[in-house]
C-alpha positions in Angstrom: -3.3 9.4 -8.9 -0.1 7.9 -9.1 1.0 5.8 -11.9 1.3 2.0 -10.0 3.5 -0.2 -11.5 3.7 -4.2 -10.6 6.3 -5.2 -8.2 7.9 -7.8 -10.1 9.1 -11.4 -7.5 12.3 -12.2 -7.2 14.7 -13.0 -10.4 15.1 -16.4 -11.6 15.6 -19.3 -8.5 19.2 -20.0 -10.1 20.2 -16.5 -8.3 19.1 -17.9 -5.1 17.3 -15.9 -2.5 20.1 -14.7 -0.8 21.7 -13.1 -4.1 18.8 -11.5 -4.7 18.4 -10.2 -1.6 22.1 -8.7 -1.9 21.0 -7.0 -4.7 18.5 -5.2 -2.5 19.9 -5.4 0.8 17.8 -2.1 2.2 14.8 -3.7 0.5 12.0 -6.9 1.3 12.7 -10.1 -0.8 10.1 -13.1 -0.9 10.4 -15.8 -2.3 7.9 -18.6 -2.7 6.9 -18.6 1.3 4.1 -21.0 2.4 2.4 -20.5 5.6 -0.4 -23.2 6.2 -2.4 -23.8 10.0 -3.9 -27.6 10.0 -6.0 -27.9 7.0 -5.8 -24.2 6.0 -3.4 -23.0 3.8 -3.2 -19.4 4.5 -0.1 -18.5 2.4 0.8 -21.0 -0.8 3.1 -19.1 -2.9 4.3 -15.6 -2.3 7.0 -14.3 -3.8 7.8 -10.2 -4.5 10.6 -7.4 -3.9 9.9 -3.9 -2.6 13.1 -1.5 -3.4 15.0 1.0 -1.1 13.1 4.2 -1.6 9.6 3.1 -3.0 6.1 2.7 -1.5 4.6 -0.9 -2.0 1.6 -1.6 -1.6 -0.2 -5.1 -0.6 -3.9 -5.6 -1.8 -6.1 -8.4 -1.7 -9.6 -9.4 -0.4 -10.2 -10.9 3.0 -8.7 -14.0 3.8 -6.3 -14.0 0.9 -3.4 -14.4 3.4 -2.0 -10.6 3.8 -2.2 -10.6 7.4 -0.4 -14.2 7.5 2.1 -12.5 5.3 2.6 -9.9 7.1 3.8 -11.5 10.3 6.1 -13.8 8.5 8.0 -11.0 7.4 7.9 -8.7 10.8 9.4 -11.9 12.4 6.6 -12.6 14.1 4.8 -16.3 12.3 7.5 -18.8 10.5 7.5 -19.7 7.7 7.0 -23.6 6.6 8.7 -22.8 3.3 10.1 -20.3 0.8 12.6 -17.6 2.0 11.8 -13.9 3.0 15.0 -11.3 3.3 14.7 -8.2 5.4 17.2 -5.4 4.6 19.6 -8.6 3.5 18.8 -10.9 6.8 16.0 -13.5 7.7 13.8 -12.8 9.8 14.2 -16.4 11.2 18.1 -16.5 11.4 18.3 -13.0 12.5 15.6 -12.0 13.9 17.7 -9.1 16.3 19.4 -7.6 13.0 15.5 -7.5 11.1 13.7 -5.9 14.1 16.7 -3.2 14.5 15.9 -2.3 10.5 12.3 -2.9 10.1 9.3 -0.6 11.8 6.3 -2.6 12.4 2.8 -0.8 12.6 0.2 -3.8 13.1 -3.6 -3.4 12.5 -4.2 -2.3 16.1 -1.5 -2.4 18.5 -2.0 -1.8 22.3 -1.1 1.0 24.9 0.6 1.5 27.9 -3.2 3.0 29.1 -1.8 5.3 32.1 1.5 6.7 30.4 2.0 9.6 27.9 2.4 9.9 24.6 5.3 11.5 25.1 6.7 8.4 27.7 5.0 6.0 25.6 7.4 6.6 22.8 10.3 7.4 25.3 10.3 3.7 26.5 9.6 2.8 23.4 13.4 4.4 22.4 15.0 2.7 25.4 13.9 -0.4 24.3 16.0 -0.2 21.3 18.6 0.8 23.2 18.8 4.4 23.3 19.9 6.2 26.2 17.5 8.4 28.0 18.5 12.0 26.2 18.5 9.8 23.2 14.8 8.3 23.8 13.7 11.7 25.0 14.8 14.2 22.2 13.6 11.1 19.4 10.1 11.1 21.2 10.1 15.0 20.7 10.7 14.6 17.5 8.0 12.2 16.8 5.0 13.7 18.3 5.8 16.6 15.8 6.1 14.5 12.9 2.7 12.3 13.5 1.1 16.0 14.5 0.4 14.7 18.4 2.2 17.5 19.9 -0.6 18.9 21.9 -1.4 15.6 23.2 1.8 15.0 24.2 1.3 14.9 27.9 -1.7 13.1 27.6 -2.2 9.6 28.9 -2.8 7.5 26.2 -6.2 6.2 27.3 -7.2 9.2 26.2 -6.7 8.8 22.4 -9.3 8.5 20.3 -8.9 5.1 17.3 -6.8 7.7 15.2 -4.8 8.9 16.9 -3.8 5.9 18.7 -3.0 4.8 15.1 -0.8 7.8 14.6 0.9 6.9 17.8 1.6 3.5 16.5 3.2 4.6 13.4 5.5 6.9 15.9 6.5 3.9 17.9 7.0 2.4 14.2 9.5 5.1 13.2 11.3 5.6 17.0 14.9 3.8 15.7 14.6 5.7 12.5 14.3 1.6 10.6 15.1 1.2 6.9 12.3 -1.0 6.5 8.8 -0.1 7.2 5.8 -2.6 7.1 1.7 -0.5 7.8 -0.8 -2.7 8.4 -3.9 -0.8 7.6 -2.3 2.7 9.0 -5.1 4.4 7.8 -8.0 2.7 9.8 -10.0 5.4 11.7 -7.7 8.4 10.5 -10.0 11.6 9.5 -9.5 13.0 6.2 -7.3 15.3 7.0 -4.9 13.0 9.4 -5.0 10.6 6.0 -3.7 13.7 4.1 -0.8 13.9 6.8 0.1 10.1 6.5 0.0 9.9 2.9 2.9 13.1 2.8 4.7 11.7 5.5 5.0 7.9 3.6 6.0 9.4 0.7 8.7 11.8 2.5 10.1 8.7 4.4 10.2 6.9 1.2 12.0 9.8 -0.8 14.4 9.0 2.8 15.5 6.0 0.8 13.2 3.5 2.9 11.5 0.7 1.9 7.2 0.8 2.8 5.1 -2.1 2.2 1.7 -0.9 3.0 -1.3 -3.2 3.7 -4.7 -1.2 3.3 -8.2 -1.7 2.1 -8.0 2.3 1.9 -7.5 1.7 -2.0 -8.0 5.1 -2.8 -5.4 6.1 -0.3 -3.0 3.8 -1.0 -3.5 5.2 -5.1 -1.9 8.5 -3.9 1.4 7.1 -2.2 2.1 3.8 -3.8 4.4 3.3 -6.6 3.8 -0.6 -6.9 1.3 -2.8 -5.8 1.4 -6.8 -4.8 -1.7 -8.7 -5.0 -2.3 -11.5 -3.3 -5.9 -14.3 -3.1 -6.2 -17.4 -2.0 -2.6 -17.2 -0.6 -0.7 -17.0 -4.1 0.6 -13.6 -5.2 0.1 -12.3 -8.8 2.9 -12.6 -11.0 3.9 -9.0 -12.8 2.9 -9.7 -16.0 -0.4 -10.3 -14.8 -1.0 -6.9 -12.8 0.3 -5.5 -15.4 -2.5 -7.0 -17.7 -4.6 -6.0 -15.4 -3.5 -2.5 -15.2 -4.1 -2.0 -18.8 -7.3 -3.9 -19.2 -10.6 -1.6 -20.0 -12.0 0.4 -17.5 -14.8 3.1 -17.6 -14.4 6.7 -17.8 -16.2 9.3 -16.5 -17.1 11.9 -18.7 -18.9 15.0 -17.8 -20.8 17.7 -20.0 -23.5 20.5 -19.7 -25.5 18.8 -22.7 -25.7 15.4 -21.9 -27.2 14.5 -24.7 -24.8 16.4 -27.2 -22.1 14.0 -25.5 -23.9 11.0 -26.1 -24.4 11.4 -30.1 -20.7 12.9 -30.1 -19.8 9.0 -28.7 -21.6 6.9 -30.7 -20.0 9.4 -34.3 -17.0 8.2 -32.8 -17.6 4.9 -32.6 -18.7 3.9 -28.9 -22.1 2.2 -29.0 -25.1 3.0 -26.9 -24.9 -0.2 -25.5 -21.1 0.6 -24.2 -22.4 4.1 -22.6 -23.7 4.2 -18.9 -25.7 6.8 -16.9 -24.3 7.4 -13.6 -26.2 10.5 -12.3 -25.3 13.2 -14.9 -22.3 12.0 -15.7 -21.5 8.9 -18.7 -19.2 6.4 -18.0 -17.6 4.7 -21.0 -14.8 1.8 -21.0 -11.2 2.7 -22.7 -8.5 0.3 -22.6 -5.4 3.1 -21.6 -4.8 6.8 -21.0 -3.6 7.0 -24.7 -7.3 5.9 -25.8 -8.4 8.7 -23.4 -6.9 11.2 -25.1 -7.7 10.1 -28.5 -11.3 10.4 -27.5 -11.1 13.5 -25.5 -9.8 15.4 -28.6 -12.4 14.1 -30.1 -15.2 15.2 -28.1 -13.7 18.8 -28.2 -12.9 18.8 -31.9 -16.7 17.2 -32.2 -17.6 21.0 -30.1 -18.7 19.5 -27.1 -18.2 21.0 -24.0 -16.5 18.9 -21.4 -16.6 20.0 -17.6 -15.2 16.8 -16.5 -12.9 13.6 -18.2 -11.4 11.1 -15.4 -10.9 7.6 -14.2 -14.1 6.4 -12.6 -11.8 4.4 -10.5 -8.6 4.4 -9.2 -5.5 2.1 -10.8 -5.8 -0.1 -7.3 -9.0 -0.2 -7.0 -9.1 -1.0 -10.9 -6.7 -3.6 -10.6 -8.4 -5.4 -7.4 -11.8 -6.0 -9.2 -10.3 -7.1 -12.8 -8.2 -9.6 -10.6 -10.6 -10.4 -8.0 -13.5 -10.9 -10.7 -10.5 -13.1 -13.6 -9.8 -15.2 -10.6 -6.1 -16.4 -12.5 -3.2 -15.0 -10.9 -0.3 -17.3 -13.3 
């Protein structure tokens, strides 16, 4: 579990959105976008940075406006106000110099059905200008690093949901971008293809690029994000409030040969019975904070206790969604 921190929006407005985005020219700046269809206002106020080198991700429940989002910033949906800065340019203004930077893996993106993987990915490269050796030794490279090697030769009607994903992210990564944005890149990926992506996010951020990832994979995301955006009803929290949330209480699950031992060594240290909840033969109790955790683990083995198990019954993300989803107040 990696220790999320809030991805704090853009610095005051008397910087401007183009200073800021100076000041992370590899990275994603947005800044109070808006992005409304008739009656429905999809996106009201989003603003956020993601930094060269880190893993973003973006959380939210359905129809809070991610996928809206989303294609404003891969160039693809305009947006009616606010400012977004890829690697330093708009994705409006120039929309050539953003999609030569940024990789863009959507939800579910189509396939030529009758070509390879391996040609697949080659015309891919010549569509970004690379000259055929070029195209050819990068699409080598890539069926290697998504682990579709032996499929290689294979048309890609062939591909089951994940590894069609996995091709995706290939065709994502052909012209090597600075900028990478996943929409749900884990969707239909076995457990140990998620194992693969989560090591090869974090190796292309430790690269230096910037990775917003969009996933309802919560506890995925957990293992390679190192800040988190959340956005509902269109508006994204402010910093100070997933940070709140962070540190609100959550329960902890606490495991012990002698249940009941565990229970009376609670309550002598000052957890009441009606804070304590059975879940199978584990009890779950609410502490506000890893440094409450360890105060009460030392505790419980000072106390004689024997513990078999003392964790998070939840993830941080999947923490932070429900306190924000359920609080409802994202100012």
């Amino acid at each position: 579990m990696r220790n999320l921190a809030p991805v704090k929006p853009p610095r005051s407005t008397k910087l401007g959105a183009m200073t800021v985005a100076q000041l992370v020219s590899g990275g994603i700046v947005v800044d109070h976008v808006r992005r409304s269809f008739g009656s429905v206002h999809a996106v009201r106020d989003a603003s956020f940075t993601a930094m060269p080198g880190t893993v973003t991700g973006l959380i939210g429940p359905n129809g809070s406006g991610k996928t809206t989002l989303m294609l404003m910033l891969a160039s693809l949906l305009q947006p009616e106000g606010g400012s977004i800065r890829i690697a330093g340019f708009d994705p409006m203004d120039a929309t050539a110099e953003v999609r030569s930077r940024m990789g863009w893996m959507p939800d579910v993106l189509g396939s030529w059905a009758n070509l390879s993987v391996r040609s697949t990915l080659e015309y891919t490269a010549r569509m970004y200008g690379m000259d055929l050796p070029a195209a050819s030794a990068r699409a080598g490279e890539l069926v290697s690093i998504v682990d579709l090697a032996e499929l290689a030769s294979s048309p890609t009607r062939v591909l089951s949901r994940g590894q069609k994903q996995r091709l995706s992210l290939a065709r994502a990564l052909v012209h090597n971008p600075e900028v990478l944005l996943l929409d749900e890149p884990a969707s239909g990926l076995d457990p140990g293809a998620r194992t693969h992506l989560r090591v090869l996010v974090r190796r292309l951020a430790a690269e230096g690029k910037t990775i917003l990832v969009s996933s309802h994979v919560l506890a995925e995301l957990d293992e390679m994000a190192d800040g988190v955006v959340y956005i509902d009803g269109g508006v994204t929290a402010s910093a100070d409030v997933v940070a709140r949330s962070r540190a609100s209480a959550r329960p902890w699950r606490i495991r012990s040969s002698n249940i009941e031992a565990l229970r009376a060594s609670l309550i002598s240290v000052g957890i009441t019975d009606a804070e304590i909840t059975t879940d199978r033969k584990d009890l779950l109790v609410p502490l506000s904070g890893e440094d409450a955790a360890a105060t009460l683990l030392v505790s419980l083995i000072r106390s004689g206790v024997v513990i078999s198990a003392f964790a998070p019954a939840v993830g941080d993300l999947e923490h932070t969604f429900l306190d924000l989803s359920s609080s409802g107040d994202l100012t």
